[in-house]
C-alpha positions in Angstrom: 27.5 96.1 182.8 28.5 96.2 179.1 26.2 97.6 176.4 25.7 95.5 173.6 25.2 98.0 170.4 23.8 96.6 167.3 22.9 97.7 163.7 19.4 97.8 164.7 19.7 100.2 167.7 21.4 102.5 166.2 18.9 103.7 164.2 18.3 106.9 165.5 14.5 106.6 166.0 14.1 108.6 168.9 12.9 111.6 170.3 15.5 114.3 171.1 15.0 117.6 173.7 17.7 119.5 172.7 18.4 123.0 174.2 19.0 126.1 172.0 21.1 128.1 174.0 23.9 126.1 175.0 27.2 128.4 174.8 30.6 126.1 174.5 34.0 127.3 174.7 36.9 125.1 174.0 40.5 125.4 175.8 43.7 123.2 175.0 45.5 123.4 178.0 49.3 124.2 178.5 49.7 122.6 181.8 48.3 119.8 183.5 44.9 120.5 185.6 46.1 119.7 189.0 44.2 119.2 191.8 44.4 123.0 193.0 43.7 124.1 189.6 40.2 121.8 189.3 39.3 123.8 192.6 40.0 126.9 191.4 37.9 126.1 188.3 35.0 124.7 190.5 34.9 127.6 193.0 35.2 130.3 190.0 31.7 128.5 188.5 30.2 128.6 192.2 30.4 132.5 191.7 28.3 132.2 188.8 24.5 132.9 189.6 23.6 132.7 185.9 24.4 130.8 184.0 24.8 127.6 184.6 28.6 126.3 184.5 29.9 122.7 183.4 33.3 121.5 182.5 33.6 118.5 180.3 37.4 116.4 178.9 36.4 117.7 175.2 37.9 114.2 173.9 35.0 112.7 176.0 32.4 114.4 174.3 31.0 112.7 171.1 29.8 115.9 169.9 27.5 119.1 170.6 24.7 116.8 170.1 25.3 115.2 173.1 25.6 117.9 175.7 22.7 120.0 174.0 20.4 116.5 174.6 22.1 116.2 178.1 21.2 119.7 179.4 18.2 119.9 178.5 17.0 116.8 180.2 19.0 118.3 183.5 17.4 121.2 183.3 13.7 119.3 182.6 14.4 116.6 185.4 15.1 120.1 187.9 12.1 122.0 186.4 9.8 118.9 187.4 11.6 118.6 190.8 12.9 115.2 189.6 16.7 115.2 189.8 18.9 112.8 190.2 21.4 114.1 191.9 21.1 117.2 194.9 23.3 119.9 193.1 22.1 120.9 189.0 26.0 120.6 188.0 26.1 116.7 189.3 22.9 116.7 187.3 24.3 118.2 184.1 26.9 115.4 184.1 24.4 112.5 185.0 22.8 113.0 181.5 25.9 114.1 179.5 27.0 110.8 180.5 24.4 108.9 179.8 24.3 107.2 183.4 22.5 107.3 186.8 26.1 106.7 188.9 27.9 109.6 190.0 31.1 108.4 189.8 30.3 107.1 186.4 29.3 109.8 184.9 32.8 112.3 186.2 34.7 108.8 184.6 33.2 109.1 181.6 32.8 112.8 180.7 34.7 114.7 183.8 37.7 116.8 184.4 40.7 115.4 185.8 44.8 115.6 185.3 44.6 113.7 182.1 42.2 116.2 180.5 44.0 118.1 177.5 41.1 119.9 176.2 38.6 121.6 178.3 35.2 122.9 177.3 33.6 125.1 179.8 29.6 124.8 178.7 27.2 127.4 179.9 23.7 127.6 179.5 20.9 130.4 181.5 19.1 128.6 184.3 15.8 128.1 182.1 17.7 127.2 178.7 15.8 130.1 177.0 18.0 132.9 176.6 22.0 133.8 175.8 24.3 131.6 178.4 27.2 133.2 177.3 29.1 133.8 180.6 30.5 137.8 180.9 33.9 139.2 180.1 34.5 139.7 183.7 34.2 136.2 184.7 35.7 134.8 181.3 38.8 137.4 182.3 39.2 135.7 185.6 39.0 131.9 183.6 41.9 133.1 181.9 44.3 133.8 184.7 43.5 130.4 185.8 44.2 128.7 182.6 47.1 130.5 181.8 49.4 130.0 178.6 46.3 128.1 177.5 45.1 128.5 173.9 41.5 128.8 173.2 40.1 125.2 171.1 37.5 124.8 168.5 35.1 121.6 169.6 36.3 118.7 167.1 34.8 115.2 167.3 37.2 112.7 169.1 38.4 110.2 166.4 39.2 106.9 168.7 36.0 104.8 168.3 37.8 102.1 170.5 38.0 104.5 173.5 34.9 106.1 173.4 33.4 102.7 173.0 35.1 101.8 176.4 34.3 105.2 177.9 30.5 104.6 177.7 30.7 101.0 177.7 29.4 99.5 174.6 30.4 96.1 173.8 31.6 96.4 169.6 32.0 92.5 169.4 28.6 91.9 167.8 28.9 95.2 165.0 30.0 93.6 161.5 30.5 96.7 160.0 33.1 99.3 160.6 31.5 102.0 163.1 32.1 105.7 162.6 31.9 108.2 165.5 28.3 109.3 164.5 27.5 105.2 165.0 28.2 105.9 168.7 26.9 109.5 168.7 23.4 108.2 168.2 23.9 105.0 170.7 24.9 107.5 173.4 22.0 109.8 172.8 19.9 106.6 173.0 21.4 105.9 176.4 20.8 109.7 177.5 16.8 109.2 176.4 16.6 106.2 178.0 17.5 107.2 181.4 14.0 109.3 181.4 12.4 105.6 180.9 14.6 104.8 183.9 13.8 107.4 186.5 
């Protein structure tokens, strides 16, 4: 179903939970992520205990904003025993998202061959302290993304695709939207699914 966005629901009267110690790290790849190369990603964030690992296509991503709101109502929804999915990374992505479907949410704001810039987003178990992941384990993320150069976050510019990413119907909107436009209809999306569980 499509999401009909309009001046008035964009307003950006809601309540945020944001999460203060989110740590993201941006990489432009060199080579295309292969399906080996998303496996040796996954298993080298299994090996993790803490932090918390998530991997996100950076030109998905509408902004900071968006995972800081996401992972904090992961980490909530597990705190209160109320997740969504069985496994807190699923989770993380659920809300990033902004959706309850699985295979909605990796669509939308996944990894995959296309991905040209990769942000690997860590954050401590509880959100309260420094999730910056170790040299040790950032020196083994290197040898699996070699040749690849290390990427500042920048705010996709296509209004059209993330509009289709996330589904929101633009037909209705008179006025020229700007990225922030959708920045605050997704993080209405991502409250709302608290309404929704």
């Amino acid at each position: 179903m499509v999401s009909k966005i309009s001046n008035s629901n964009i307003s950006g009267n809601f309540k945020l939970l944001t999460i203060p110690s989110l740590h993201v790290q941006g990489y432009e790849l060199s080579e295309e992520l292969t399906r080996e190369r998303i496996d040796s990603l996954a298993e080298w964030s299994s090996n993790i205990d803490n932090p918390i690992v998530q991997f996100f296509d950076g030109e998905k991503i509408v902004s900071e904003k968006q995972l800081e709101v996401g992972f904090a109502r992961a980490l909530r929804s597990k705190k209160q025993n109320k997740m969504i999915a069985k496994n807190i990374n699923v989770e993380l992505a659920l809300w990033v998202a902004g959706t309850r479907l699985i295979k909605t949410a990796f669509e939308r704001v996944g990894i995959s061959s296309k991905t040209n810039y990769l942000l690997v987003v860590s954050v401590d178990q509880d959100g309260s302290s420094n999730a910056k992941i170790s040299d040790n384990y950032l020196n083994e993320l290197h040898k699996i993304l070699q040749k690849s150069q290390t990427w500042s976050y920048k705010q996709p510019n296509d209004v059209n695709l993330i509009a289709e990413l996330y589904e929101i119907n633009l037909n209705p909107i008179e006025k020229e939207l700007e990225m922030a436009d959708l920045e605050n209809y997704i993080l209405q999306k991502i409250s709302l699914l608290t309404v929704l569980m």
